[in-house]
VMD Tcl script that builds the backbone (N, CA, C; Angstrom):
set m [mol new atoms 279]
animate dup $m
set s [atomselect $m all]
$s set {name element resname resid chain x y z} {
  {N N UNK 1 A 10.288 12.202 -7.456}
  {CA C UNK 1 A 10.060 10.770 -7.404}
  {C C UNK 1 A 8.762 10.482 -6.681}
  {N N UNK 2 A 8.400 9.249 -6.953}
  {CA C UNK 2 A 6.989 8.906 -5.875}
  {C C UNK 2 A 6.910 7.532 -5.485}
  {N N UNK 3 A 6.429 6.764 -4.439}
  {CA C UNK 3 A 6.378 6.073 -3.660}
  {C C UNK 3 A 6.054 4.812 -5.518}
  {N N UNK 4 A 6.441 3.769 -4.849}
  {CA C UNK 4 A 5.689 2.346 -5.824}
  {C C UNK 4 A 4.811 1.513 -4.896}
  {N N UNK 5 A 3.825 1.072 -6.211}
  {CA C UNK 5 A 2.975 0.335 -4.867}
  {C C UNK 5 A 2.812 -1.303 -5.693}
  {N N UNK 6 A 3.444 -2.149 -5.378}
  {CA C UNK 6 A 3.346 -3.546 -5.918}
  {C C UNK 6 A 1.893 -4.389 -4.969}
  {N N UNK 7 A 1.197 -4.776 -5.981}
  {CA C UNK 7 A 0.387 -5.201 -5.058}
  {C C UNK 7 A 0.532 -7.032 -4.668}
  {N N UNK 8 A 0.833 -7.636 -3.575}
  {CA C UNK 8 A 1.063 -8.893 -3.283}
  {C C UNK 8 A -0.109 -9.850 -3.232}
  {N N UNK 9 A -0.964 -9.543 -3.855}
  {CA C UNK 9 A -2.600 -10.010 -3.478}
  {C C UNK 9 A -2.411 -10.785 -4.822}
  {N N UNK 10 A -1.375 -10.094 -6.023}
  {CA C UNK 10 A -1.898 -10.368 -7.319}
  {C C UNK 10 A -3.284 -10.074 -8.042}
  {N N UNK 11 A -3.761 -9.075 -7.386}
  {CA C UNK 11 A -5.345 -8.944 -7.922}
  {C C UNK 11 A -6.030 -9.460 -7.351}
  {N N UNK 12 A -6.024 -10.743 -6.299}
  {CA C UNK 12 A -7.286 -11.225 -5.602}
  {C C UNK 12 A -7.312 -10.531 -4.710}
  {N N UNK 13 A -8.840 -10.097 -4.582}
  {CA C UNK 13 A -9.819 -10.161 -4.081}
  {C C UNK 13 A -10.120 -10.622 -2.505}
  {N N UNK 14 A -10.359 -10.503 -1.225}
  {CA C UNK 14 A -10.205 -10.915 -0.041}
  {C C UNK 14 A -11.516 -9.861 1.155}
  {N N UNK 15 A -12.575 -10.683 0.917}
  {CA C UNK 15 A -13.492 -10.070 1.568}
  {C C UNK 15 A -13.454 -10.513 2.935}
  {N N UNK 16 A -13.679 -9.563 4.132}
  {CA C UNK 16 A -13.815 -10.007 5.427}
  {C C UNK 16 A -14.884 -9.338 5.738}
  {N N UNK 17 A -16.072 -10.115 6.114}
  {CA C UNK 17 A -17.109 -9.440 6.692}
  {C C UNK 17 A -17.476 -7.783 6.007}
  {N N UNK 18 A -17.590 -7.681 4.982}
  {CA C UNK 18 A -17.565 -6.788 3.987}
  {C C UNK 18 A -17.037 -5.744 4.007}
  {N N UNK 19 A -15.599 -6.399 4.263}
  {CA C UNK 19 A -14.464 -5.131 4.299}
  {C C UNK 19 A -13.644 -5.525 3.514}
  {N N UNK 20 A -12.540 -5.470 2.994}
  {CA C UNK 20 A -11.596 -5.295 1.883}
  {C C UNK 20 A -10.442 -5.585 2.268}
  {N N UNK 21 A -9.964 -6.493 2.039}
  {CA C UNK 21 A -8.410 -6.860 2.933}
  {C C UNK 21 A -7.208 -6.755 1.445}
  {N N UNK 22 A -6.086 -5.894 2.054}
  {CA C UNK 22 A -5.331 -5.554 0.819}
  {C C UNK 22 A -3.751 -5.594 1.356}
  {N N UNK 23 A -2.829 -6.504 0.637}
  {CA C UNK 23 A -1.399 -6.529 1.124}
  {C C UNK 23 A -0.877 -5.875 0.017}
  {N N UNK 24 A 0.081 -4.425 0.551}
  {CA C UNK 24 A 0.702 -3.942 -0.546}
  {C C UNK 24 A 2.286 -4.028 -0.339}
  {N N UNK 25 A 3.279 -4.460 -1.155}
  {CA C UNK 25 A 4.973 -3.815 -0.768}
  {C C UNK 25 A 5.116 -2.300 -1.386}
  {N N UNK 26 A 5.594 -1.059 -0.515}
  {CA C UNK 26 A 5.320 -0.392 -1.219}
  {C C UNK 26 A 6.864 0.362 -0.913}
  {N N UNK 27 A 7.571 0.742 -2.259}
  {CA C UNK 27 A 9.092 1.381 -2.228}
  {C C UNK 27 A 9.167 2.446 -1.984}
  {N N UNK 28 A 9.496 2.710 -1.325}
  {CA C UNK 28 A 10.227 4.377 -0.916}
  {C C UNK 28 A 10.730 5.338 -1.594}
  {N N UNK 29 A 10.547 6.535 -1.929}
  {CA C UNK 29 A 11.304 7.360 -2.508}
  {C C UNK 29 A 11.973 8.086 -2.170}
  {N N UNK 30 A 12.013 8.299 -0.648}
  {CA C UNK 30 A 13.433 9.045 -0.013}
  {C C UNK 30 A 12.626 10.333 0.743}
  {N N UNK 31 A 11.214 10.721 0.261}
  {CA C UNK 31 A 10.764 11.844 0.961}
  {C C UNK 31 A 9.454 11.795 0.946}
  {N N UNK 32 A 8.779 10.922 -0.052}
  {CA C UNK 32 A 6.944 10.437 0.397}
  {C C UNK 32 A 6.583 10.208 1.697}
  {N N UNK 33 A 5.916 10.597 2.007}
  {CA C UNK 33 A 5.119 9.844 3.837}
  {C C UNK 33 A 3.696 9.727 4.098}
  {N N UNK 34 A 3.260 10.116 2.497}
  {CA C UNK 34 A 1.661 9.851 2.479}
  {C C UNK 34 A 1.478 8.726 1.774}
  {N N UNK 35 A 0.131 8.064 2.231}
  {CA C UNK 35 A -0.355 7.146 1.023}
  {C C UNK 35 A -1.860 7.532 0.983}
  {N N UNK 36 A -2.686 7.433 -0.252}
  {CA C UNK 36 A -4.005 7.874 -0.584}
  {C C UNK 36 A -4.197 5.847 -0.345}
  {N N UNK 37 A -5.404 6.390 -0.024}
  {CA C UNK 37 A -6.675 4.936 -0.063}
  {C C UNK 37 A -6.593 4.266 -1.571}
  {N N UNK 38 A -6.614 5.130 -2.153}
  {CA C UNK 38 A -6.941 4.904 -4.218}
  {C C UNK 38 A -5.922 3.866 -4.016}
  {N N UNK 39 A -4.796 4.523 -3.655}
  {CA C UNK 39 A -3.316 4.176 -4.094}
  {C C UNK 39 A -2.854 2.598 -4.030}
  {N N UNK 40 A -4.016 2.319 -2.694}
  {CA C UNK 40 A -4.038 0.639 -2.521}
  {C C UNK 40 A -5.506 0.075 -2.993}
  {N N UNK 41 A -6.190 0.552 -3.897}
  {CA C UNK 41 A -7.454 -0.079 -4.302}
  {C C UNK 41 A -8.655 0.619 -3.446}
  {N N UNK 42 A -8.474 0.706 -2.631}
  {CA C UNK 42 A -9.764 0.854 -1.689}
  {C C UNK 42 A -10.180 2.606 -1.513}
  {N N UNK 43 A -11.338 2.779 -0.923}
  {CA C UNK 43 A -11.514 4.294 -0.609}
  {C C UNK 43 A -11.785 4.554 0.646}
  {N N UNK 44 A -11.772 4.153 1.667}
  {CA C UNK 44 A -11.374 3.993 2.842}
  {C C UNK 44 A -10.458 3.128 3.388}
  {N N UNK 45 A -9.756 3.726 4.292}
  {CA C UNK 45 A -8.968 2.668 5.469}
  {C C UNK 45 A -9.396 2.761 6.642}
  {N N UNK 46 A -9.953 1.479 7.067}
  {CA C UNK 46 A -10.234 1.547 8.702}
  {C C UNK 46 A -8.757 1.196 9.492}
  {N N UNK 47 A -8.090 0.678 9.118}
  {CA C UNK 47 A -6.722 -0.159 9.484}
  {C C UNK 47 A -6.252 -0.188 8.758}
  {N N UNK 48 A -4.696 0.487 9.095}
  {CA C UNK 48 A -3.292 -0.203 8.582}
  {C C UNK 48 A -1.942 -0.953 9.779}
  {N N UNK 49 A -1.511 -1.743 8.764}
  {CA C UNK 49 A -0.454 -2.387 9.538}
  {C C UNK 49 A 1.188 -1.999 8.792}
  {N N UNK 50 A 2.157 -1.455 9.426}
  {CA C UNK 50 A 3.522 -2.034 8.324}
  {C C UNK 50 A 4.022 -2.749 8.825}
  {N N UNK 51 A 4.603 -3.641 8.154}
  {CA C UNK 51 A 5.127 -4.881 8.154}
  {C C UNK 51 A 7.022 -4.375 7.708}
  {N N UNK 52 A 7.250 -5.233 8.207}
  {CA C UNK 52 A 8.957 -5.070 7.776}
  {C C UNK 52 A 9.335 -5.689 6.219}
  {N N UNK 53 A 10.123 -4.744 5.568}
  {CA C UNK 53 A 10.399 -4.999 3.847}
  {C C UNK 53 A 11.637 -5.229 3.939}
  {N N UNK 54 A 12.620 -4.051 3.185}
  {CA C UNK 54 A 13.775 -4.331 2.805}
  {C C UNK 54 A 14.589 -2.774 3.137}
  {N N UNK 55 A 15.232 -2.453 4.453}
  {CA C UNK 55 A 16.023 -1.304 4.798}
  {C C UNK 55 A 16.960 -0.843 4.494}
  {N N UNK 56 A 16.994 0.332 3.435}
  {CA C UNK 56 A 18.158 0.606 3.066}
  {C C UNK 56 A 18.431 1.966 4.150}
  {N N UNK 57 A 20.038 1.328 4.722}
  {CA C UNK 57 A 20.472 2.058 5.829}
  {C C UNK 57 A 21.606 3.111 5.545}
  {N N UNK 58 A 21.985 3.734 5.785}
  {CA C UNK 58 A 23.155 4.742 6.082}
  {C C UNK 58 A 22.923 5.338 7.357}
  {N N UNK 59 A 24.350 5.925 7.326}
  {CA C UNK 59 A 23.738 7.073 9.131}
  {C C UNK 59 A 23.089 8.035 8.558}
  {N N UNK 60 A 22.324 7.914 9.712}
  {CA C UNK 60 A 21.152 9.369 9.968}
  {C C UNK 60 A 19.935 8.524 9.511}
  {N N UNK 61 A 20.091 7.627 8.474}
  {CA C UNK 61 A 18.612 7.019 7.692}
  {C C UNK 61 A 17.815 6.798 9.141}
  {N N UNK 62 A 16.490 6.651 8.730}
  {CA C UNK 62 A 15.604 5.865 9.466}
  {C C UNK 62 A 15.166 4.349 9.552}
  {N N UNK 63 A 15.330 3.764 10.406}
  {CA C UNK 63 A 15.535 1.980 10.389}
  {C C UNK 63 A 14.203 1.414 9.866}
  {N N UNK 64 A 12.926 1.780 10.222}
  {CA C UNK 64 A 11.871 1.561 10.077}
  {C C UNK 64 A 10.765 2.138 9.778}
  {N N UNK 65 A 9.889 1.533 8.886}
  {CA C UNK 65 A 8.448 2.489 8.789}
  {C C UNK 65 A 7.351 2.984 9.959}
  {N N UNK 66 A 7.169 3.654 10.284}
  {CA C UNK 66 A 6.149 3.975 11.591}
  {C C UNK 66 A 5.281 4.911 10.817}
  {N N UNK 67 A 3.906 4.090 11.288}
  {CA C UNK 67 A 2.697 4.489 10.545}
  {C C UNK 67 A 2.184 5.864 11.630}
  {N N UNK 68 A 1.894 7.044 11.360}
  {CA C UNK 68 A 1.812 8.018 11.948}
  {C C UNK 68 A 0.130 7.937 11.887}
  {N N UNK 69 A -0.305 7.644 10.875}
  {CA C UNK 69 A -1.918 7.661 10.781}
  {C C UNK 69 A -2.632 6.399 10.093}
  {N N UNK 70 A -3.006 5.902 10.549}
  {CA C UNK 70 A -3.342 4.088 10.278}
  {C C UNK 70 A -4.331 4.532 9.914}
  {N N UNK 71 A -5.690 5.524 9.331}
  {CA C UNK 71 A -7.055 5.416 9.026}
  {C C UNK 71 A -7.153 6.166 8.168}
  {N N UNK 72 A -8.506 6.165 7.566}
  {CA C UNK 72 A -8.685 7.462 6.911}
  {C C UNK 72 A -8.699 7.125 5.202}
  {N N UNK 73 A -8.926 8.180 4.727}
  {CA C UNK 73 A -8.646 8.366 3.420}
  {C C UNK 73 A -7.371 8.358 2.856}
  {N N UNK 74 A -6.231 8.649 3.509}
  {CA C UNK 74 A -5.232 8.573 3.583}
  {C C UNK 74 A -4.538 8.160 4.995}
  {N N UNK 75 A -3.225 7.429 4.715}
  {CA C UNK 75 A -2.184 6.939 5.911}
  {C C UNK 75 A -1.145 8.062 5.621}
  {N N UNK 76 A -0.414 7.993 6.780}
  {CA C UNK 76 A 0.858 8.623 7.022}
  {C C UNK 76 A 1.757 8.216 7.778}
  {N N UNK 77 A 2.989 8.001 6.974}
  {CA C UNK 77 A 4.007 7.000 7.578}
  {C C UNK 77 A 5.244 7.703 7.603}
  {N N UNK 78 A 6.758 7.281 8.430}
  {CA C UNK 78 A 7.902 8.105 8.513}
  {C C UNK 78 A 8.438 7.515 6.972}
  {N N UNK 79 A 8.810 8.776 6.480}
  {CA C UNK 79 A 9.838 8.415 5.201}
  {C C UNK 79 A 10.975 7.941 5.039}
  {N N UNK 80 A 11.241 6.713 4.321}
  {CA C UNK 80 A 12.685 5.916 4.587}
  {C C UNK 80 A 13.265 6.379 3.255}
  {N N UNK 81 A 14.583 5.836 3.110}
  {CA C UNK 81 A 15.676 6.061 2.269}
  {C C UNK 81 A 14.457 5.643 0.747}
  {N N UNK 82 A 15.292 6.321 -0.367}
  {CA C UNK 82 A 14.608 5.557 -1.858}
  {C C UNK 82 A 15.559 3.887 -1.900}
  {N N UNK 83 A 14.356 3.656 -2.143}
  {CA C UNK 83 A 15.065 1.971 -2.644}
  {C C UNK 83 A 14.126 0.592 -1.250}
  {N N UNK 84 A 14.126 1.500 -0.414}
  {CA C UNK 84 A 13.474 0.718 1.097}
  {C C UNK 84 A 12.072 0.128 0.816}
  {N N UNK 85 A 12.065 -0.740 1.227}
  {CA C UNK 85 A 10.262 -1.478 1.312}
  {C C UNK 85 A 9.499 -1.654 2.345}
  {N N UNK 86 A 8.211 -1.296 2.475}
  {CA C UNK 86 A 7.639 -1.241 3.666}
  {C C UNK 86 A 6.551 -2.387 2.618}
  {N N UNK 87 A 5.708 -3.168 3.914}
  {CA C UNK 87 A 4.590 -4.004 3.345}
  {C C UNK 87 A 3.536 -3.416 4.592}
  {N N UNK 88 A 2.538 -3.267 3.699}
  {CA C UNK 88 A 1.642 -2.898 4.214}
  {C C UNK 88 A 0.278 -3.681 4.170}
  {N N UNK 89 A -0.312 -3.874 5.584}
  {CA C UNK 89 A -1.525 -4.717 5.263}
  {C C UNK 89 A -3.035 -3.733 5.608}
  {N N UNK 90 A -3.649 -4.069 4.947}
  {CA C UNK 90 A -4.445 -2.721 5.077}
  {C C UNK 90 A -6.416 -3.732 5.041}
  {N N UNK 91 A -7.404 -2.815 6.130}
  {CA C UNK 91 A -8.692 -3.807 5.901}
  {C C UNK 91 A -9.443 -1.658 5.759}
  {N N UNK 92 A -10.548 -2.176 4.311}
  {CA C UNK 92 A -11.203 -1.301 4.346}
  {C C UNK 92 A -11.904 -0.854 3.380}
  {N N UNK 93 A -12.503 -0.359 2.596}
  {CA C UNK 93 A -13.650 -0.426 2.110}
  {C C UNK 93 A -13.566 0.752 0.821}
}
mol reanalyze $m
mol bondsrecalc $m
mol representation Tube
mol addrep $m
C-alpha cells in the first residue's frame, strides 16, 4: 500500500515571499513514514507542520502524527494505522 496525498489548496497556488506554501491531507497506510517533496508539489521543504486529521485507534495504535524530520527533500513522520489522516502544512520551494 502507499500513503494518499489529497491536496486542500485545490491547485492554488500560494506564494510567500518566494516560497511555496502547500496544505496537504495525507492517508495513512499502516507502515509509510516517508514523504518525498515531489509528493506535495514542491522540491524542497524548508518547513513542515502536522496538523491533526482523522485517528484511527486500536490498542497499541499510535494517537498521533509526529514529524521526525520537518526539512529536506524529504519529511519523516511516525506511521499511523491505514485509514488515519494527517494534514500537513508545508512552505518551500
Amino acid at each position: 500500500m502507499a500513503l494518499t496525498f489529497t491536496d486542500r489548496m485545490d491547485g492554488r497556488k500560494m506564494d510567500i515571499s518566494g516560497k511555496q506554501f502547500r496544505v496537504y491531507e495525507v492517508t495513512h497506510d499502516g507502515s509509510a513514514a516517508t514523504a518525498n517533496a515531489t509528493d506535495f508539489g514542491l522540491r524542497y521543504i524548508d518547513f513542515a507542520i502536522a496538523g491533526p486529521g482523522t485517528q484511527v485507534l486500536s490498542a497499541g495504535s499510535t494517537a498521533y502524527c509526529d514529524l521526525t524530520t520537518n526539512y529536506g527533500a524529504a519529511i519523516a513522520f511516525t506511521a499511523l494505522s491505514a485509514g488515519a489522516t494527517t494534514n500537513f502544512m508545508l512552505i518551500g520551494w
